[in-house]
Every structure is written in C-alpha cells, then in structure tokens.
LOSE-383925 format. One line per field, with one value per residue (C-alpha): x, y, z. Coordinates in pm, 1 decimal. Example, Ala and Ser with C-alpha at 12.3 -4.5 7.8 and 13.67 -1.06 7.14 Angstrom:
REM LOSE-383925
xx	(1230.0 | 1367.0)
yy	(-450.0 | -106.0)
zz	(780.0 | 714.0)
This chain:
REM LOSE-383925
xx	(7349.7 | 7228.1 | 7333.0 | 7583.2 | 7490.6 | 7607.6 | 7888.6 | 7691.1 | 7517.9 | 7770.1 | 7933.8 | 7605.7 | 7628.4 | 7969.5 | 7916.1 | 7665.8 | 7910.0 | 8043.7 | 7647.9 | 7617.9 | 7890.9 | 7850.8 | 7517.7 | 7600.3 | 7865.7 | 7561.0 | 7374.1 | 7639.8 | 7651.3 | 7270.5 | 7265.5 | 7517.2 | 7243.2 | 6943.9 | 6681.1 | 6306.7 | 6216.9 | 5904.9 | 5585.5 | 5638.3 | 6010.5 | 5915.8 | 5664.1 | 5871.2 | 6160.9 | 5938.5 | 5834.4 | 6208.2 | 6340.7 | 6069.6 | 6178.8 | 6522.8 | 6746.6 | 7076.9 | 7330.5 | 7590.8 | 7950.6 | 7983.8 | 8324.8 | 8186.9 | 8040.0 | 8194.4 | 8386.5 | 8331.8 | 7956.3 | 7750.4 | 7401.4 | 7090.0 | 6877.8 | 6594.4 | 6689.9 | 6508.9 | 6304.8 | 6534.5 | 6390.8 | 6553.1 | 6673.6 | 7002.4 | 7031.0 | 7070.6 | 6790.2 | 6617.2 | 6763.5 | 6642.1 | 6303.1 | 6257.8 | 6363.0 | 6189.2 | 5900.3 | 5898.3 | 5928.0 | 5615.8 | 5463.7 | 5626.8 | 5356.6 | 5046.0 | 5080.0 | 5111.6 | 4740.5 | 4575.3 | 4707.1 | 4582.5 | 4275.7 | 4224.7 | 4275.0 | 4024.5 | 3799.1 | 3845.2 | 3826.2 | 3539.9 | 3340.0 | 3200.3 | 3014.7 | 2854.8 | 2692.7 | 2537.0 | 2421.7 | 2102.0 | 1895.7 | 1677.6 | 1330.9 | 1040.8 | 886.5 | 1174.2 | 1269.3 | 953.0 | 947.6 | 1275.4 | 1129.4 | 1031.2 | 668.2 | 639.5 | 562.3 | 282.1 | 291.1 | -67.3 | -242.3 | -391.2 | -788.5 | -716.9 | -519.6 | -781.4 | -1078.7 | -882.1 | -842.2 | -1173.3 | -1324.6 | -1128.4 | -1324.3 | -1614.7 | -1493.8 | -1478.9 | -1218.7 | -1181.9 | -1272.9 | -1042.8 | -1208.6 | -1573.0 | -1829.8 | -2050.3 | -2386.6 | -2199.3 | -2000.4 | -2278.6 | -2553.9 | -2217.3 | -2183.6 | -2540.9 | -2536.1 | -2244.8 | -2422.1 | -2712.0 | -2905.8 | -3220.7 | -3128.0 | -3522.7 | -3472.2 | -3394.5 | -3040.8 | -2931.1 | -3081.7 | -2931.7 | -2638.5 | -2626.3 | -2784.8 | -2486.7 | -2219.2 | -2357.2 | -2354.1 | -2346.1 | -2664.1 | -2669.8 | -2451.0 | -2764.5 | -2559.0 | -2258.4 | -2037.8 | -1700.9 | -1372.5 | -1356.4 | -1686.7 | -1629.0 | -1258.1 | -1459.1 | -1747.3 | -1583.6 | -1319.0 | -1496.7 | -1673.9 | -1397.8 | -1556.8 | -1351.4 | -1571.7 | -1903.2 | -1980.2 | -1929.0 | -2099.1 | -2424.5 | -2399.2 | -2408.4 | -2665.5 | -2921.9 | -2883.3 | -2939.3 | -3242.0 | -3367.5 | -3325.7 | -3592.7 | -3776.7 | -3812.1 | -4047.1 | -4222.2 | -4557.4 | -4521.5 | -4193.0 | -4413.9 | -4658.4 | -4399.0 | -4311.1 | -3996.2 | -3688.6 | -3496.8 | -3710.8 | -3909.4 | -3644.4 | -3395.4 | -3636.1 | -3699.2 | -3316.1 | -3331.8 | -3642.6 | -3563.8 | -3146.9 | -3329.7 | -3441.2 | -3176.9 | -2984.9 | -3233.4 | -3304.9 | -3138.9 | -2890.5 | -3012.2 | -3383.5 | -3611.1 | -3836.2 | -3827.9 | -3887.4 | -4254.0 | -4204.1 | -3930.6 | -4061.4 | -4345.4 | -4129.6 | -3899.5 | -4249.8 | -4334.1 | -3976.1 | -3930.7 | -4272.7 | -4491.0 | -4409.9 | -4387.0 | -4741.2 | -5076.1 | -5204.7 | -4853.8 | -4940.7 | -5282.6 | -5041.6 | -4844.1 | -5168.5 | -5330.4 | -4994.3 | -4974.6 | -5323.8 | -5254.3 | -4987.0 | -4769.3 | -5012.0 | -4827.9 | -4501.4 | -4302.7 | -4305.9 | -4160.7 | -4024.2 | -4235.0 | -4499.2 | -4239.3 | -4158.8 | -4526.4 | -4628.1 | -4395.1 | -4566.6 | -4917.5 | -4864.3 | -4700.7 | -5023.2 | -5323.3 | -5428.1 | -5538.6 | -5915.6 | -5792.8 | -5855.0 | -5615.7 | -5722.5 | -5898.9 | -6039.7 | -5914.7 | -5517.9 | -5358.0 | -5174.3 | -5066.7 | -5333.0 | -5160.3 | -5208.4 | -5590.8 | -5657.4 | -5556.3 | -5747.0 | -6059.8 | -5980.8 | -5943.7 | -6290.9 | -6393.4 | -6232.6 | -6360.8 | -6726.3 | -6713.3 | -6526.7 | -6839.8 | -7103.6 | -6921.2)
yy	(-8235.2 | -7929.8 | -7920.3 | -7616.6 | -7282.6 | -7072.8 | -6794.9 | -6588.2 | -6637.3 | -6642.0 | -6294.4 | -6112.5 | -6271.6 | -6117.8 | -5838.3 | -6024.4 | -6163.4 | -5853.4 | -5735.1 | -6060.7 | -5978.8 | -5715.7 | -5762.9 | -6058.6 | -5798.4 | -5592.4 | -5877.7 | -6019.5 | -5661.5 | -5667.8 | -6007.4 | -5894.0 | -5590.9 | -5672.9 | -5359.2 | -5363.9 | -5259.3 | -5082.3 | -5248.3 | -5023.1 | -5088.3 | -5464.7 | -5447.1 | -5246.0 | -5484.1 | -5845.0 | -5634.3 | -5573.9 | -5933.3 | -6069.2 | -5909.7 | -5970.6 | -6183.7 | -6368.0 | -6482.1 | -6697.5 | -6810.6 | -7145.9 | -7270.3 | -7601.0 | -7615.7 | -7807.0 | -7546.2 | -7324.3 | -7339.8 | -7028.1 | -7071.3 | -6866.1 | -6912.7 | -6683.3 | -6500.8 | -6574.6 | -6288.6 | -6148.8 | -6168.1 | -5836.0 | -5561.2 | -5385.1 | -5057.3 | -4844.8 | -4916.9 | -4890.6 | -4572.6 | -4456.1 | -4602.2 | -4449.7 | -4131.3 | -4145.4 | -4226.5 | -3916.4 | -3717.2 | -3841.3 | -3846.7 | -3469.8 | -3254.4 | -3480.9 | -3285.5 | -2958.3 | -3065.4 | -3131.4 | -2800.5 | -2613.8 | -2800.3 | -2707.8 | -2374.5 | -2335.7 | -2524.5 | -2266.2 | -1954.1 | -2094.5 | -2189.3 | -1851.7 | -1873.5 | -2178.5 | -1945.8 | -1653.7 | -1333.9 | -1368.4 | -1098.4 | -869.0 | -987.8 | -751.1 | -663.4 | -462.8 | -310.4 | -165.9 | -41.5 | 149.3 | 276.4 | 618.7 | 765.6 | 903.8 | 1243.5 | 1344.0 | 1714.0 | 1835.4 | 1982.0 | 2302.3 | 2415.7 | 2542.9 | 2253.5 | 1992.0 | 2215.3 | 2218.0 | 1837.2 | 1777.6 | 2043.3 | 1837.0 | 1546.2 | 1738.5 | 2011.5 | 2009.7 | 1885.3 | 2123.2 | 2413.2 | 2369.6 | 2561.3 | 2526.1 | 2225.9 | 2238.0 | 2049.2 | 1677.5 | 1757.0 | 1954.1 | 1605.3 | 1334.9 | 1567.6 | 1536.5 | 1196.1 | 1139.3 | 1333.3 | 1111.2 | 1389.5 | 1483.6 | 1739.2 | 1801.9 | 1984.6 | 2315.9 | 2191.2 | 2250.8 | 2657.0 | 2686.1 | 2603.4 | 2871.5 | 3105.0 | 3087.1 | 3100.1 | 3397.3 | 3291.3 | 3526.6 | 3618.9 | 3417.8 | 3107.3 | 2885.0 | 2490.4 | 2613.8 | 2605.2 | 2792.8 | 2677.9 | 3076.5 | 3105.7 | 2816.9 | 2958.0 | 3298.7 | 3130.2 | 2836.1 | 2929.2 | 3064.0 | 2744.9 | 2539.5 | 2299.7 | 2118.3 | 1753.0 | 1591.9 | 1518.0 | 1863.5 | 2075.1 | 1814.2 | 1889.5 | 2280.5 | 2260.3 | 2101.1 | 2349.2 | 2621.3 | 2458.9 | 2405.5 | 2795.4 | 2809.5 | 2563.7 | 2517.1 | 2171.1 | 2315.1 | 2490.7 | 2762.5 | 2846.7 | 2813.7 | 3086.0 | 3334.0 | 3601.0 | 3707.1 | 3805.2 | 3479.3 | 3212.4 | 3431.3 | 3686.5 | 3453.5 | 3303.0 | 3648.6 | 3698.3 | 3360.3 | 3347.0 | 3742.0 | 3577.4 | 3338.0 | 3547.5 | 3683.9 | 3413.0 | 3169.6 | 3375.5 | 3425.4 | 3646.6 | 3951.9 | 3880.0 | 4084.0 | 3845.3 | 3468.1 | 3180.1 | 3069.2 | 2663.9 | 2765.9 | 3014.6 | 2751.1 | 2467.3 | 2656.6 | 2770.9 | 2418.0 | 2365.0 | 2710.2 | 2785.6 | 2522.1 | 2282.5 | 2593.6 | 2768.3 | 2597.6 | 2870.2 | 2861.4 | 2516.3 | 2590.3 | 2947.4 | 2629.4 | 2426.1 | 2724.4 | 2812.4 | 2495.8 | 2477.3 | 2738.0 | 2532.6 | 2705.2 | 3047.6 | 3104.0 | 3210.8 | 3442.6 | 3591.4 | 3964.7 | 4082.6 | 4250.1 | 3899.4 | 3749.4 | 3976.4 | 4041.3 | 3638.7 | 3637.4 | 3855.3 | 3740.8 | 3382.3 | 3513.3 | 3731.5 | 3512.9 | 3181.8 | 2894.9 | 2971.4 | 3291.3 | 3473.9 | 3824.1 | 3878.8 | 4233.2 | 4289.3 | 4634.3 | 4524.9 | 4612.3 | 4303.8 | 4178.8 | 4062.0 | 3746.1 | 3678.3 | 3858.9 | 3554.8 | 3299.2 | 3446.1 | 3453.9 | 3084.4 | 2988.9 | 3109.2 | 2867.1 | 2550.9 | 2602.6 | 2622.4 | 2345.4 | 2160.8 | 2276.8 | 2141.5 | 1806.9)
zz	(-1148.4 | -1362.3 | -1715.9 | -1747.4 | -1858.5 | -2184.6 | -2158.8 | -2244.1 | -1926.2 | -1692.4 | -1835.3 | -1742.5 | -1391.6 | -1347.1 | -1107.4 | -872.8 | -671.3 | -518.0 | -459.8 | -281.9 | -92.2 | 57.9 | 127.4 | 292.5 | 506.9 | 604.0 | 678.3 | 939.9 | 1076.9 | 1127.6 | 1295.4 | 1519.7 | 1650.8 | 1473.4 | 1479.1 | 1550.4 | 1193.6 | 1204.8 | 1009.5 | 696.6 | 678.1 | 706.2 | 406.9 | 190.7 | 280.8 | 211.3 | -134.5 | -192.9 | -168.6 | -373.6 | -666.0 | -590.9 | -756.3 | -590.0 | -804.6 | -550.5 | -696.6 | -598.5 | -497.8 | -499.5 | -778.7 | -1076.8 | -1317.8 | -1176.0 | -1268.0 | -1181.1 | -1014.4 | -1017.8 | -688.0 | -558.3 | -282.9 | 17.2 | 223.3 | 508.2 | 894.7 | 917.1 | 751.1 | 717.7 | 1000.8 | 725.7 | 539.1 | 874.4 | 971.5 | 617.1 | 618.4 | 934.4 | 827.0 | 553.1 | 710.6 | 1015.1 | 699.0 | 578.1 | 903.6 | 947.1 | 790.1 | 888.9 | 1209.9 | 1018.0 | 844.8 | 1171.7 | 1338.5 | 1008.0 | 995.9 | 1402.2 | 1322.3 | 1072.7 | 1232.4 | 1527.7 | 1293.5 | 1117.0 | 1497.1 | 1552.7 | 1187.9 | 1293.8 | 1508.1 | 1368.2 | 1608.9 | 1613.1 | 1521.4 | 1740.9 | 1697.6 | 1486.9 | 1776.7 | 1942.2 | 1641.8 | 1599.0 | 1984.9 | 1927.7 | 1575.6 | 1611.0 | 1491.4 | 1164.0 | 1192.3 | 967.7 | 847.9 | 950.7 | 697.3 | 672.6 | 624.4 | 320.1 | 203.9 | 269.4 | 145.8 | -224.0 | -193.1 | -100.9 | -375.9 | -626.6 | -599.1 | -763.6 | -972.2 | -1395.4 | -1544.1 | -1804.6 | -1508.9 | -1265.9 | -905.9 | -1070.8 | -987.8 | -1195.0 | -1232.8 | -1221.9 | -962.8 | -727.4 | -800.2 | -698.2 | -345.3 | -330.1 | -386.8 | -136.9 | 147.9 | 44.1 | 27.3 | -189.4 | -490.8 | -533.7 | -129.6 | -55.9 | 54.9 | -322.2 | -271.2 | 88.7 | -8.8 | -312.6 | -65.3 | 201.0 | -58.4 | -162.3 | -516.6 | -816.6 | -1025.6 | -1341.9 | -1149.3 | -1095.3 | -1130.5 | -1015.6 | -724.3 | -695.4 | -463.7 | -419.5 | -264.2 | -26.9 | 89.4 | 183.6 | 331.0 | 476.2 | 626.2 | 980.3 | 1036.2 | 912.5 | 664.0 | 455.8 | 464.7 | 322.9 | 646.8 | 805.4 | 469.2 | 551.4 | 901.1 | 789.8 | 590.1 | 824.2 | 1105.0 | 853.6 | 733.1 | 1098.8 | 1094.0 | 878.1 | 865.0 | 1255.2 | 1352.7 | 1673.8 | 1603.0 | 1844.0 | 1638.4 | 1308.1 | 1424.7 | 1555.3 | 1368.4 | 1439.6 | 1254.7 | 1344.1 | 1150.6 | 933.7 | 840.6 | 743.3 | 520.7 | 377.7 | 330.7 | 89.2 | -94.5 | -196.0 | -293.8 | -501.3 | -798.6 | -908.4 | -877.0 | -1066.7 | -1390.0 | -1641.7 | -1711.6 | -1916.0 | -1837.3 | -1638.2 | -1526.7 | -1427.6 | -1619.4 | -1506.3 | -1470.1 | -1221.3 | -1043.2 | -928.0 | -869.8 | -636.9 | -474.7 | -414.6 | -210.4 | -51.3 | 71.2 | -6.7 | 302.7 | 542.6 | 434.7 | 346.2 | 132.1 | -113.3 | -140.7 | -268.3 | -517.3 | -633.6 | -725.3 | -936.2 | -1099.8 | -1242.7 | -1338.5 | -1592.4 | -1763.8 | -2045.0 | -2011.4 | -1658.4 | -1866.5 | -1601.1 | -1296.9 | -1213.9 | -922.9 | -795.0 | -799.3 | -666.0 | -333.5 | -315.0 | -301.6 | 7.0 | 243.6 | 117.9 | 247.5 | 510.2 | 614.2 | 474.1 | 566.1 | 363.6 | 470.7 | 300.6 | 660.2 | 665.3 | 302.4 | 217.0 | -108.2 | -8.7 | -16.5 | -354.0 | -486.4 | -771.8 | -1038.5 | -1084.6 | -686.2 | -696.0 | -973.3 | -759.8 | -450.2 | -742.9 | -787.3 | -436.8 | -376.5 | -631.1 | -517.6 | -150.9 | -251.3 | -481.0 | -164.9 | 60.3 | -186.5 | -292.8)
C-alpha cells in the first residue's frame, strides 16, 4: 500500500472530483450513442487526454486517501466536443472554398493574357501604308541646288575658277578644250568675266532647255561643239552659215570677253593659246599662225582687234599650201609676217 500523501496535497486535489464527475456523466451519455468522431476531432482528442490529469476519490481507499492516476485516452469523445470540433472544423473548411472560387476566377480573368493578340505581321502593314508623296521640285529649284555645289563661298550665285575646274572635273571633261569657251560663249558672259560663271546667266540661258544636271550641261555642250566642229569632211569644206557662222559668232564673243577690262588690245600669250583650241584643230594653216606666234616668244606682246577678226577669215580663205593668198589682199602686217615666214619653212621643207 502507498505511503499517504501531505494535506497539503490533498487540499489542491479538492475540486477534481466534481471534474471527474461529470465527465464521467458525459462519458456514460456518449457510450449510450457513441459518434463517429471525425480524424481531426480524434487527434485533437488523443492530444487532449495526454495532458490530462485524473484525480479519482477513492471510497475504498484507506482514510480517505486521495490518488493521482493518469487518465487513460478515451475511444470516443463527448457529442459536444464533437458537435464543436465539427463545427469548428466546417468553419475552417468554410472559406477554403471561397480561395478556390477566387483563385478560379482569376485564373479565368487572367486566361485571355496568357494569350496575347497577335500582331499583324510587317509585311501587311506596309501593304496598307500609303506612299509618301514627294513634293516635285521645280527647274529652278534644282538648278540653285545643283549651282551650289560649285559656287564661292564668300560669293554666293558666282563660281568662280574652283568651282568651274571641280564641274569640269565631275563631267570628266578636259579644261584645256573649248568646252570651258563654249560654255562662256552660250551664257553669254560679260566682257571682263573670263573664270567666272553666274547662277543668273544659267536661269536665263537654262531655263528653255531645262538643264539643271552635270550630266545634261555635258550633254549640251557636246552637241554645240558638234555644231562647230562637225567630223565629216564634206561638212568641213562647206561653207555655210550653220558650221562656219556659228564659229564666227564665238571666236568674234571671245575677245572681249578674254581681255582685260580697260585694255584695248589682248594679252599676246592668250591670244595664241586660244588660237591653238579654237582654230587650230579645225584649219591647217592656224596651226602653222599658232607655230610662228610662238616662235616670236615675249616680242609677240598683243593682238588688236582688228588682227584678231582679220586672222579669222584668212584661215578661213587660205590653205596651208598658202593657195587663196594674193600678195594683192591687204592684211594685217602681223599676218603678212607670218605668210613671209611660211614661205620660208616650206622651202627649207622642199630642200631637207
């Protein structure tokens, strides 16, 4: 038999007895109509009676001793505590529903961005797209932009002698030609402007046969030197006003143009190289003029107008045998010296 317990004890034990009862009330009630406790009521009722502790008053027991026993784990659990749990439980269980309907939901809202439209592809767009209209632009328009590639910076509607030799250079043509004198010639160019061009010349000129371009001004300037200059020999013999006149009409622009302004006459070193590329690869007999100018070196100083005109129609009317020539015909002294000269190199020719 146990030894007995203090007071002390058994006056903390006190009101454990009434517990016990009427637990044990609820537990004959539940035996009557035990429930099917559900599995979480069951765990939560096994954790429960573990940590429980019965204190049972003995009758039996001698003096009414008091005993301390764990209580052992209940088969089943009051209907209370199972109506509870399982109340407690659906109102757990309540909003788990309420998640998976919101989760649905968003998960229906959020289906369509899963799939984005998909966009039209490049090609289409650029079908539907329509043409950029570009604003034409006028003759006058493009011949400024076009000037402006070669005019002076500091001379805005002038090209001067930089400008005129990059033109050249992009029409890959020769500046030692006649192309740089035709062109002077049809722009009707000013006395005194020799290495200059002028936007307000080319607007007048221009404007008929619509040249604006590189390309078209080098196309220009090759039919007018056809003009003159034709290849055929029949058309080098003729003498009418369409090859020879023209040619008239420029060599008689070209000395005012050339000297300079305020002088009467025209430098001499000029005079005979523009004699070597006006006349020199159309007549024989200027090339032989060009040959005794230059002979004479820094004595041949200048050349008037009137030996200018006059040279003209001399190797227009005398051959290089010097056939059409009259000792009888007044000309110039400066072209009765060269026809002195002449004589002289064709007999030394005869006798070499």
């Amino acid at each position: 038999m146990p030894p007995k317990r203090k007071a002390a004890a058994t006056t903390k034990a006190e009101p454990a007895p009434k517990k016990r009862t009427t637990r044990a009330n609820n537990d004959d009630d539940s035996a009557s109509s035990p429930p099917k406790p559900s599995t979480t009521t069951k765990s939560k009722a096994k954790a429960k009676a573990k940590k429980e502790t019965i204190i049972i008053d003995s009758s039996d027991a001698e003096d009414s001793d008091v005993m301390v026993l764990d209580a052992p784990q209940p088969k089943a659990s009051s209907s209370k505590a199972t109506k509870s749990s399982t109340k407690q439980t659906k109102a757990k269980k309540e909003p788990a529903p309420k998640k998976e309907k919101a989760r649905t939901t968003k998960t229906k809202v959020a289906a369509p961005l899963a799939d984005p439209i998909p966009e039209a592809p490049p090609a289409a767009t650029k079908a539907k797209a329509s043409p950029k209209k570009v604003k034409p632009v006028s003759w006058e328009e493009g011949l400024k932009e076009w000037f402006s590639n070669f005019e002076d910076e500091d001379d805005q509607g002038k090209m001067g002698g930089d400008g005129i030799e990059k033109l050249f250079e992009e029409m890959d043509v020769s500046m030692e030609g006649v192309l740089p004198f035709l062109l002077a010639w049809k722009l009707n160019a000013k006395p005194g402007t020799f290495g200059s061009f002028f936007l307000s010349d080319m607007e007048t000129v221009f404007r008929e046969p619509k040249i604006n371009t590189t390309s078209g001004l080098k196309k220009y300037l090759l039919d007018v030197e056809k003009t003159l200059y034709p290849s055929s020999a029949s058309a080098k013999q003729t003498n009418h006003y369409g090859a020879e006149g023209h040619l008239r009409d420029f060599y008689t622009f070209l000395f005012p143009y050339l000297k300079d302004e305020g002088q009467k006459s025209l430098n001499g070193e000029m005079a005979v190289a523009v004699w070597g590329i006006v006349l020199g690869p159309k007549y024989a007999i200027a090339k032989s003029f060009v040959e005794y100018a230059s002979s004479l070196g820094a004595s041949f100083k200048g050349v008037s107008p009137d030996v200018w005109s006059q040279l003209l129609e001399f190797v227009q009317t005398v051959g290089d045998d010097l056939s059409g020539w009259s000792e009888e015909d007044a000309w110039p002294s400066t072209i009765d010296s060269f026809v002195e000269w002449k004589q002289k190199q064709d007999k030394k020719a005869e006798t070499a």
